[in-house]
C-alpha positions, 0 to 999 in steps of 0.5 A: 313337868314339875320335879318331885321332892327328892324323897319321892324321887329316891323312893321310886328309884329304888322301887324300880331297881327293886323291880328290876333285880327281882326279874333277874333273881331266877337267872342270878340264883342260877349263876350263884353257884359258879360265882362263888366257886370261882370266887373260892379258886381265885382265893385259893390260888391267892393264897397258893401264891403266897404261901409258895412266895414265903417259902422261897423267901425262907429258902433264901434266907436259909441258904445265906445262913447255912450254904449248900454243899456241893455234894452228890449222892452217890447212886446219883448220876446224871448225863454230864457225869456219863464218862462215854462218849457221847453220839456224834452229830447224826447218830441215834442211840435208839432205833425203832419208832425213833428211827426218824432221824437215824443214820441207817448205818449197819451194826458191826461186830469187833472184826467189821463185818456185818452182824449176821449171815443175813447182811453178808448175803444182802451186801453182796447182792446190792440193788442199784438203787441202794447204791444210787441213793446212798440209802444206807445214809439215809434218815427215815425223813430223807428217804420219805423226802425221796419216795414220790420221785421212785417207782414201784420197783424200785421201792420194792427193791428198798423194801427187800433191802430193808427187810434183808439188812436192817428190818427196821419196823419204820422204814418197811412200814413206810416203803410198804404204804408207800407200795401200797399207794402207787399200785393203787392209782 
């Protein structure tokens, strides 16, 4: 086959490329908005970019000619300005849904003996299996850690326990649908 002037050539090309854009036109103008939208956040964010750039470089240039002062306001406090002492490895400050991991150990008032008539009572009348796990010491995950090797009376007797000292919300909760589910079986 012969080969058609140059002219001719690019003429067709252009005619099928014509044809062929024209088949995707209904596809294209449906994307033709989202196009342009990310075209507009990407500029948007570009310029976000730099605009925050020289501002640093404007902190930076302020700060070599006028120097921060070291000073604090003074209703500003921070944790390292607390004077308190501060928890000591294992102690919680918080107890409720954060009682994860918690001592267990009982609040005491100024003369060392628990803080109310329900722990007198309850510390005299220890189960066995308080004493044998330490339970006291126990963190909520330690005690999860230990429940599938306790049967039902002995998580009841936790759960009396519990109820009698403590009452702490996550430890019932957990002895009590642990309960639940070994007399189910």
């Amino acid at each position: 086959m012969a080969t058609a002037p140059y002219g001719v050539r690019l003429l067709v090309g252009v005619t099928v490329t014509a044809v062929e854009e024209t088949r995707k036109l209904p596809q294209t103008i449906l994307m033709y908005p989202m196009t342009v939208a990310s075209q507009v956040a990407s500029i948007v964010i570009h310029l976000q970019q730099n605009l925050a750039d020289l501002v640093n470089r404007g902190d930076e240039t302020l700060e070599t000619l006028f120097p921060p002062k070291d000073e604090q306001a003074e209703w500003a406090t921070f944790d390292e300005d607390d004077d308190s002492e501060p928890a000591s490895e294992g102690e919680r400050r918080t107890e409720g849904r954060f009682a994860l991991y918690s001592t267990g150990e009982p609040e005491t008032t100024d003369a060392g003996a628990p803080s109310s008539p329900k722990r007198a009572s309850a510390a005299t009348d220890t189960p066995e299996i308080v004493t044998e796990l330490d339970y006291e010491s126990l963190t909520l995950a330690q005690l999860r850690a230990r429940l599938p090797s306790l049967s039902v009376d002995d998580l009841e007797a936790l759960l009396a326990y519990e109820g009698a000292t403590r009452s702490r919300a996550p430890f019932q909760t957990l002895l009590a649908n642990r309960i639940t589910r070994a007399t189910a079986k």
